[in-house]
Backbone as JSON Lines, residues from 0, in Angstrom:
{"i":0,"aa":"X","n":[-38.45,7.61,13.89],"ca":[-37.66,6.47,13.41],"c":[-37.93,5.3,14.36]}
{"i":1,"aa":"X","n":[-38.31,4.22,13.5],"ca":[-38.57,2.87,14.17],"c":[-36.94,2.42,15.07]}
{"i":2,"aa":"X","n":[-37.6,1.52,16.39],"ca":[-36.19,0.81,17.08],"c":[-35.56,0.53,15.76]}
{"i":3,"aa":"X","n":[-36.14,-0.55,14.59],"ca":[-35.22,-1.11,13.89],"c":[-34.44,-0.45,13.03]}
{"i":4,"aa":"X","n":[-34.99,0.73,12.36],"ca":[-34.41,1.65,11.84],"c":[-32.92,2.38,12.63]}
{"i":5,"aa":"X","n":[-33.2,2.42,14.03],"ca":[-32.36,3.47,14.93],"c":[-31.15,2.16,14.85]}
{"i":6,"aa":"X","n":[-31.32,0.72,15.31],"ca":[-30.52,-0.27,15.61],"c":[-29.46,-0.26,14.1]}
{"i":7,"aa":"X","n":[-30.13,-0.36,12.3],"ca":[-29.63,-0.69,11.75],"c":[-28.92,0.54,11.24]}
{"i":8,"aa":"X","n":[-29.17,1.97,11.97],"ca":[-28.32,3.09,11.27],"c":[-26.82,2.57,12.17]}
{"i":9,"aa":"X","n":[-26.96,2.35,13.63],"ca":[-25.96,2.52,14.08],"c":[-25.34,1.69,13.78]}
{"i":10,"aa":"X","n":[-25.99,0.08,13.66],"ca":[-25.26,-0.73,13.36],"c":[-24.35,-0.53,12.25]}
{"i":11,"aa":"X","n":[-24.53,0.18,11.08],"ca":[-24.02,0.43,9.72],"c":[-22.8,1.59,10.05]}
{"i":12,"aa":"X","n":[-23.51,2.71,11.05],"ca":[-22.41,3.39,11.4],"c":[-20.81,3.1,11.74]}
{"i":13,"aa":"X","n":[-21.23,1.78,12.96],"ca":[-20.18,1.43,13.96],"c":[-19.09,0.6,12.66]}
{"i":14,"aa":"X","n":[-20.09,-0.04,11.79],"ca":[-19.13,-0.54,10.83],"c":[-18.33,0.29,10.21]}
{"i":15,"aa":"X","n":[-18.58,1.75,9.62],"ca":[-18.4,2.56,9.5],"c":[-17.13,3.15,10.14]}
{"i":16,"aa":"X","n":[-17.36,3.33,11.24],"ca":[-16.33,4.19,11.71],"c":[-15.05,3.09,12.18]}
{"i":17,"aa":"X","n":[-15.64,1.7,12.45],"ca":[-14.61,0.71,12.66],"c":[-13.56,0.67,11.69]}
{"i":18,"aa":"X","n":[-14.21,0.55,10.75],"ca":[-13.18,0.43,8.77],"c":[-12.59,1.84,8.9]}
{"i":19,"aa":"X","n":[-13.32,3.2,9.29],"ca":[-12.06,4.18,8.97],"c":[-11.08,4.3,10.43]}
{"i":20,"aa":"X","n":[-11.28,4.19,11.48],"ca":[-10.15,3.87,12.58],"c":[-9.2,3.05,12.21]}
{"i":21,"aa":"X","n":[-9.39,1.88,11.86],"ca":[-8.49,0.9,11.42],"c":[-7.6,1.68,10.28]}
{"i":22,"aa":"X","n":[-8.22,1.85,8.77],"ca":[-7.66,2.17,8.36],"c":[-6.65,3.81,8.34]}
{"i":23,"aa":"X","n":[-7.54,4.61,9.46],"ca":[-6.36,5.62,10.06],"c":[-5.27,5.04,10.59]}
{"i":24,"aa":"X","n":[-5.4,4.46,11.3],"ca":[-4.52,3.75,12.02],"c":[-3.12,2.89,11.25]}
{"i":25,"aa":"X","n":[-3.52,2.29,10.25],"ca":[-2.71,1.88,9.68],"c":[-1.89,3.36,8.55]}
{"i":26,"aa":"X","n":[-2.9,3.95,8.11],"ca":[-1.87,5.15,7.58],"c":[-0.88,6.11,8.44]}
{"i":27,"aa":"X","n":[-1.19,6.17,9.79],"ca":[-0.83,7.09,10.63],"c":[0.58,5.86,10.96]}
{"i":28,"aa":"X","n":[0.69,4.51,10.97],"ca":[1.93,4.28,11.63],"c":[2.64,3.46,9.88]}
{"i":29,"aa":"X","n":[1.92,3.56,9.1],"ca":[2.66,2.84,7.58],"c":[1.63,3.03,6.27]}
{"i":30,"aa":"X","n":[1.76,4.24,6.32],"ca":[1.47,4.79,4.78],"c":[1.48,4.32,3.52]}
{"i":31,"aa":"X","n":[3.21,3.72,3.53],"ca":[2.7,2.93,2.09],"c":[2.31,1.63,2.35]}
{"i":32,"aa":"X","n":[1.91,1.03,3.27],"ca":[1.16,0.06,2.59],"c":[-0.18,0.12,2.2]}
{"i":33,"aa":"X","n":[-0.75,1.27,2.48],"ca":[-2.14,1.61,2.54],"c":[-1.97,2.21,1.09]}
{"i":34,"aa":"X","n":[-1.4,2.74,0.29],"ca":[-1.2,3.28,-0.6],"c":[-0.66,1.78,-1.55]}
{"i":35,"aa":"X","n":[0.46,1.36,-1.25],"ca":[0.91,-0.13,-2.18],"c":[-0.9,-1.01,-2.32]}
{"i":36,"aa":"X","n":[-1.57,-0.82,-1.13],"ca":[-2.53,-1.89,-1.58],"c":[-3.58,-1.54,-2.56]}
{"i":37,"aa":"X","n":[-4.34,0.19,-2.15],"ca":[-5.16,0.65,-3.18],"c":[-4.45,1.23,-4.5]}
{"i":38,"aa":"X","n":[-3.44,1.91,-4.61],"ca":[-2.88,2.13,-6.14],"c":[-2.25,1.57,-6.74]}
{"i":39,"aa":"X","n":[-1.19,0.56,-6.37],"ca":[-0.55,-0.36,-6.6],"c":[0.82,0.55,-6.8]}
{"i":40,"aa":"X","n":[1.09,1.75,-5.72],"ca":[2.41,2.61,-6.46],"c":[3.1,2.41,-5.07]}
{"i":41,"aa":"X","n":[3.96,3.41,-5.3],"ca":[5.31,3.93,-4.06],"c":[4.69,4.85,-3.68]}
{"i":42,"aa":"X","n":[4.53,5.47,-2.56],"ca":[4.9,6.96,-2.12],"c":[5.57,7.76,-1.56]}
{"i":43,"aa":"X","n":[5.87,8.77,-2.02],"ca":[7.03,9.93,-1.62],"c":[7.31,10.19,-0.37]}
{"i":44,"aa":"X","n":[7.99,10.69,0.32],"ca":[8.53,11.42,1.48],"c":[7.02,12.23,1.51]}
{"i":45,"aa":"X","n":[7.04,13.52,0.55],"ca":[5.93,14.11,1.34],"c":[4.82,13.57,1.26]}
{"i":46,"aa":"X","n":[4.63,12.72,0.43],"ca":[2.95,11.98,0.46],"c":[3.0,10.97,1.37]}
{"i":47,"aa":"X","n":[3.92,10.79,2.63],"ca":[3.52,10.13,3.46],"c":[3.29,10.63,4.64]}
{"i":48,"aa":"X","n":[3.6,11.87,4.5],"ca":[3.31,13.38,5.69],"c":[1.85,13.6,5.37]}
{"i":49,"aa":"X","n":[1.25,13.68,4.15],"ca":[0.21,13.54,3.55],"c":[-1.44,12.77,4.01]}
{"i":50,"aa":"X","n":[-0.51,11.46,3.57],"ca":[-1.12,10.28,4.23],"c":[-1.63,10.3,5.33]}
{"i":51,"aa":"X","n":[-0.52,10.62,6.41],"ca":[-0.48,10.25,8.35],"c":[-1.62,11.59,8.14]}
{"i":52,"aa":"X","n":[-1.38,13.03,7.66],"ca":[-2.47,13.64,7.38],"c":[-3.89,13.48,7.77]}
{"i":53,"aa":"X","n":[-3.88,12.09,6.53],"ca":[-5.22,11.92,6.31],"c":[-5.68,10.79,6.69]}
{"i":54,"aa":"X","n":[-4.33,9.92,7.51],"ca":[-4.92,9.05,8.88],"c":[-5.78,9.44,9.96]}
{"i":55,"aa":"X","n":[-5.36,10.7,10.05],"ca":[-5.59,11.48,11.52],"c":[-6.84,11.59,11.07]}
{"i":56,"aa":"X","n":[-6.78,11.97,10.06],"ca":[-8.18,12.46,9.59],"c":[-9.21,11.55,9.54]}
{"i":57,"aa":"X","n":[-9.14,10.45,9.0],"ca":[-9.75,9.34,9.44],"c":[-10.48,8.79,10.87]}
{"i":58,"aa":"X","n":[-9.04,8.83,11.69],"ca":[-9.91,8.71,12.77],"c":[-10.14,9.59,13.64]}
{"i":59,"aa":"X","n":[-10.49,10.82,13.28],"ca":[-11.07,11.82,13.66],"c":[-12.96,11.3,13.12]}
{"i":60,"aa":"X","n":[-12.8,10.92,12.01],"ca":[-14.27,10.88,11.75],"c":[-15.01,9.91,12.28]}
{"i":61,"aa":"X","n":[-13.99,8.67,12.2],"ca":[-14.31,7.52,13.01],"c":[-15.12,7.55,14.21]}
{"i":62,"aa":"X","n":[-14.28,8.51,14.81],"ca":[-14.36,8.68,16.16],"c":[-15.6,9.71,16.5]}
{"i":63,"aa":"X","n":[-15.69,10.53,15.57],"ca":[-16.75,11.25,15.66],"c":[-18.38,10.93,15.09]}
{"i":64,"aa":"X","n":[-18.11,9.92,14.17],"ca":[-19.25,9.06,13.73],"c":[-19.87,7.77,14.83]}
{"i":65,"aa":"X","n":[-18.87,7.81,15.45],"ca":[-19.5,6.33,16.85],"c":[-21.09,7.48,16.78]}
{"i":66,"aa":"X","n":[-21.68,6.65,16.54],"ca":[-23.46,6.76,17.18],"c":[-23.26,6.35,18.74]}
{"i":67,"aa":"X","n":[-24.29,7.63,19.73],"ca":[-24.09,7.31,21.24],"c":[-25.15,6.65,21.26]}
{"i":68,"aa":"X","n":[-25.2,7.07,22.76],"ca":[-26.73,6.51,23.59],"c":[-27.79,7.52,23.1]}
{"i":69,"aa":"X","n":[-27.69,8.24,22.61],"ca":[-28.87,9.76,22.7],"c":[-30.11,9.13,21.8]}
{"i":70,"aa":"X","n":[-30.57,9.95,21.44],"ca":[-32.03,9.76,20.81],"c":[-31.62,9.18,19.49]}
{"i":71,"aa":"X","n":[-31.79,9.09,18.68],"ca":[-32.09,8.37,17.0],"c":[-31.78,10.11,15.89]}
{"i":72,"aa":"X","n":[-32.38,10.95,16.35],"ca":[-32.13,12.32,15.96],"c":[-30.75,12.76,15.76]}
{"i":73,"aa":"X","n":[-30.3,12.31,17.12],"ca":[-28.55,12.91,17.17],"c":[-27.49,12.14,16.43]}
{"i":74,"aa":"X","n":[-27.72,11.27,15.51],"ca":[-27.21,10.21,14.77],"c":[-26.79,11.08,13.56]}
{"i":75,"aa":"X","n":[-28.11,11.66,12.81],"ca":[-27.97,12.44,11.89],"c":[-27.04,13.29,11.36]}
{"i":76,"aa":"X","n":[-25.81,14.11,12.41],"ca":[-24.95,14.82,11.79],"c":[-23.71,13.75,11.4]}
{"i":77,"aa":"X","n":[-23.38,12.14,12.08],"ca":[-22.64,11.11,11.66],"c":[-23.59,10.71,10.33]}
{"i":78,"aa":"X","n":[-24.66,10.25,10.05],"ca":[-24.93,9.88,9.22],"c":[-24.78,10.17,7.37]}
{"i":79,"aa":"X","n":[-24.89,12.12,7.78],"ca":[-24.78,12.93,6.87],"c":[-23.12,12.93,6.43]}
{"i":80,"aa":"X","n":[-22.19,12.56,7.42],"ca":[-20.61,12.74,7.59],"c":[-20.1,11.78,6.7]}
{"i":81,"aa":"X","n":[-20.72,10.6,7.43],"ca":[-20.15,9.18,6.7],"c":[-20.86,8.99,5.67]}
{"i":82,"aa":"X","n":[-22.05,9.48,4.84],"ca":[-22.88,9.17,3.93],"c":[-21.95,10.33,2.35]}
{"i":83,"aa":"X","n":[-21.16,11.51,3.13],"ca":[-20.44,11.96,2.06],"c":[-19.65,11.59,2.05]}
{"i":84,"aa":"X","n":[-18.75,10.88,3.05],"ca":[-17.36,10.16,3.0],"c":[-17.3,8.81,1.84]}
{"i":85,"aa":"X","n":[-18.42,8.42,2.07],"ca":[-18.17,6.87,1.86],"c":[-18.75,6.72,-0.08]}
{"i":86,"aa":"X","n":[-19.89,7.6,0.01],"ca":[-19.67,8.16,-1.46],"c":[-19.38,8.96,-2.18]}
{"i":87,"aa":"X","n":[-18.12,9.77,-1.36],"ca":[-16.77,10.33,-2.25],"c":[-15.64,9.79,-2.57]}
{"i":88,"aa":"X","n":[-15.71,9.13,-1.95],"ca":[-13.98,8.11,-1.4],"c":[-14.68,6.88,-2.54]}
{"i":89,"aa":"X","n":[-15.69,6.63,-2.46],"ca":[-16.18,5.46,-3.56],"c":[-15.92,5.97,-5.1]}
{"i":90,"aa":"X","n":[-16.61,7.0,-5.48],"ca":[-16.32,7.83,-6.52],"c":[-15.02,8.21,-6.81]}
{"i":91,"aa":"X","n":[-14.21,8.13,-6.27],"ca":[-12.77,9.12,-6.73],"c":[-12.15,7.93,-6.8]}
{"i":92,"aa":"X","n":[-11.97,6.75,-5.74],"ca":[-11.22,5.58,-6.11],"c":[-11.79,4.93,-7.38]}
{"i":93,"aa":"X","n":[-13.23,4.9,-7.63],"ca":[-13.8,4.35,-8.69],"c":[-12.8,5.48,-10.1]}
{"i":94,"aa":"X","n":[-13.07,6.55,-10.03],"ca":[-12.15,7.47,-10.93],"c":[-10.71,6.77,-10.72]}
{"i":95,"aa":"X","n":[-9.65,6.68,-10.32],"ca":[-8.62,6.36,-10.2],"c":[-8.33,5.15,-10.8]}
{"i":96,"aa":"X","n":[-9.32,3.99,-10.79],"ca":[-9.0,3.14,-11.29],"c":[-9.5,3.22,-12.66]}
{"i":97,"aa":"X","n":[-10.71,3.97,-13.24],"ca":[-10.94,3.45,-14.69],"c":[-10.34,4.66,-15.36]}
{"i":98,"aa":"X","n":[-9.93,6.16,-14.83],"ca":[-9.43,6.94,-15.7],"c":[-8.17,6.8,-15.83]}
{"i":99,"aa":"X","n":[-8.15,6.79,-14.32],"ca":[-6.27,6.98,-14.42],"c":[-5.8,5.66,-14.1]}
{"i":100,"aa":"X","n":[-6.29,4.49,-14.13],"ca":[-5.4,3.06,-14.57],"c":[-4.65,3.14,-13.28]}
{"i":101,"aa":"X","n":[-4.95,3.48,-12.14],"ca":[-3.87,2.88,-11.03],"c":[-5.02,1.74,-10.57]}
{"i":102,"aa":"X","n":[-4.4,1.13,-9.53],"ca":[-5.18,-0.31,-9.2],"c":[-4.35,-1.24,-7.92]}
{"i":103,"aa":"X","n":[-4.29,-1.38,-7.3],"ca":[-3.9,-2.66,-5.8],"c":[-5.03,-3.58,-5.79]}
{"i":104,"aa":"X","n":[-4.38,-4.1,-5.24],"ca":[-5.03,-5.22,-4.38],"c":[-6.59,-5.0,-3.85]}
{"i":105,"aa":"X","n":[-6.36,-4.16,-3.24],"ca":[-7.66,-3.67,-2.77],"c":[-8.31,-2.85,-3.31]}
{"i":106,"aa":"X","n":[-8.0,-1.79,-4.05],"ca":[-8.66,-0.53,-4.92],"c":[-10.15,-1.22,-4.66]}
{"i":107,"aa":"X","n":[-10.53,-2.2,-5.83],"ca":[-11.93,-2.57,-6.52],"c":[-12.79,-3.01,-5.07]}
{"i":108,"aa":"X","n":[-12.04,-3.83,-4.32],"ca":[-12.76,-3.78,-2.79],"c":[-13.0,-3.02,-1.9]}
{"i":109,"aa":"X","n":[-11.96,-1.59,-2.08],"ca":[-12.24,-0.62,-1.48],"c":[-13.42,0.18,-2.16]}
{"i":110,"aa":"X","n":[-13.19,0.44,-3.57],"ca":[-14.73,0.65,-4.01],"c":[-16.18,0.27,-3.87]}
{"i":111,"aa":"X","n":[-16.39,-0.93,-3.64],"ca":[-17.26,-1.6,-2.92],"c":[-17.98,-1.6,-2.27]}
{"i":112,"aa":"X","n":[-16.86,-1.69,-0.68],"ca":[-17.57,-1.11,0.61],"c":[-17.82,-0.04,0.86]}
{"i":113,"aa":"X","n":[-17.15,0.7,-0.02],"ca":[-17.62,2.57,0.59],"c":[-18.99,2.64,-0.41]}
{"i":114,"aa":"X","n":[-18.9,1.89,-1.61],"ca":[-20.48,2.21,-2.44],"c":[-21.73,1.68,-1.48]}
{"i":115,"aa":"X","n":[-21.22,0.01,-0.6],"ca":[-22.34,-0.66,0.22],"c":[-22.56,0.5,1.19]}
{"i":116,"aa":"X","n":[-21.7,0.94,1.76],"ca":[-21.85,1.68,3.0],"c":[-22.85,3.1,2.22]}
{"i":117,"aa":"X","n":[-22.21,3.55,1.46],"ca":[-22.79,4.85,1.49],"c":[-24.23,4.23,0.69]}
{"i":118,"aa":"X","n":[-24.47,3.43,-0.15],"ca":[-26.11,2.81,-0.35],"c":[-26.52,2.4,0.79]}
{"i":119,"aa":"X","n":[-26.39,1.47,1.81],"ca":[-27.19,1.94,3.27],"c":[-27.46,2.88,4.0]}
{"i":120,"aa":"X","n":[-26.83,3.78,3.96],"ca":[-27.29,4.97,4.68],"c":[-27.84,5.67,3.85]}
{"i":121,"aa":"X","n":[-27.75,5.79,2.08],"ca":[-28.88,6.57,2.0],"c":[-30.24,5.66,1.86]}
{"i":122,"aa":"X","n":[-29.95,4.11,1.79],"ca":[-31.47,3.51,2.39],"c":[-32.06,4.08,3.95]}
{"i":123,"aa":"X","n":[-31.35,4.23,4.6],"ca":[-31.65,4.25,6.07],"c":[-32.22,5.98,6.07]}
{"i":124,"aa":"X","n":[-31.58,6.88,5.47],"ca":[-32.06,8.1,5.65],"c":[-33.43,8.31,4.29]}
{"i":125,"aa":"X","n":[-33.39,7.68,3.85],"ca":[-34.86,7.5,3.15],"c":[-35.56,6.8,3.42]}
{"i":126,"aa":"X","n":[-35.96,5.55,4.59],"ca":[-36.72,5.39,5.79],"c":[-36.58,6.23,6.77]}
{"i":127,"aa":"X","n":[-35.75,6.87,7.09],"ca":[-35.91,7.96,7.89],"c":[-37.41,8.82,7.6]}
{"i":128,"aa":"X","n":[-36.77,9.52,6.53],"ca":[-37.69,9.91,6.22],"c":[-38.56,10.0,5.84]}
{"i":129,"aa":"X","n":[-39.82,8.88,5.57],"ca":[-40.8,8.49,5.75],"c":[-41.66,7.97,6.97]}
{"i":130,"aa":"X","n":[-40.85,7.96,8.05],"ca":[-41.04,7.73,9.58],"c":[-41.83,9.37,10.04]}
């Protein structure tokens, strides 16, 4: 893998894991607003046990997707992480809004960036692999 290749995985990464920290972060201390903005609903008592859940969870990946100093190689198990995150979470919010008619503020923007994100990395791992 070319410098520029190695520079623009991480670079895409760090964006990456920046957007899911943040947004752990905000589920882990206020749930529904993270929920009021992408579905446009309320949530329950337990779906906000739920949520903080899947804050943690968030920035667990976040945190585990930071690309280090190491070689360009060791990138690969973040790349593969955030490359299913970002086009599952794209797909299921994309489902949510055209099957099941929920919708916020953000839904269609949150669809978006997880489709940009997860289409760069699989650009980047298909220059990969031609390197």
């Amino acid at each position: 893998m070319s410098e520029t290749d190695t520079n623009t995985l991480r670079k895409i990464l760090i964006f990456a894991a920046v957007v899911e920290v943040g947004t752990g972060l905000v589920l882990v201390i206020d749930p529904a607003i993270v929920v009021s903005l992408l579905l446009g609903a309320e949530v329950s008592s337990p779906g906000t046990q739920i949520a903080r859940v899947f804050g943690i969870a968030l920035l667990a990946l976040g945190l585990a997707c930071w690309p280090g100093r190491q070689r360009a190689q060791d990138d690969a198990p973040a790349l593969r992480g955030m490359l299913l995150y970002n086009a599952g979470i794209a797909l299921y919010l994309a489902y949510l809004a055209t099957v099941r008619h929920m919708g916020g503020l953000l839904l269609w923007p949150a669809v978006v960036v997880h489709g940009a994100v997860a289409a760069l990395l699989i650009w980047t791992w298909v220059r990969r692999a031609k390197n």
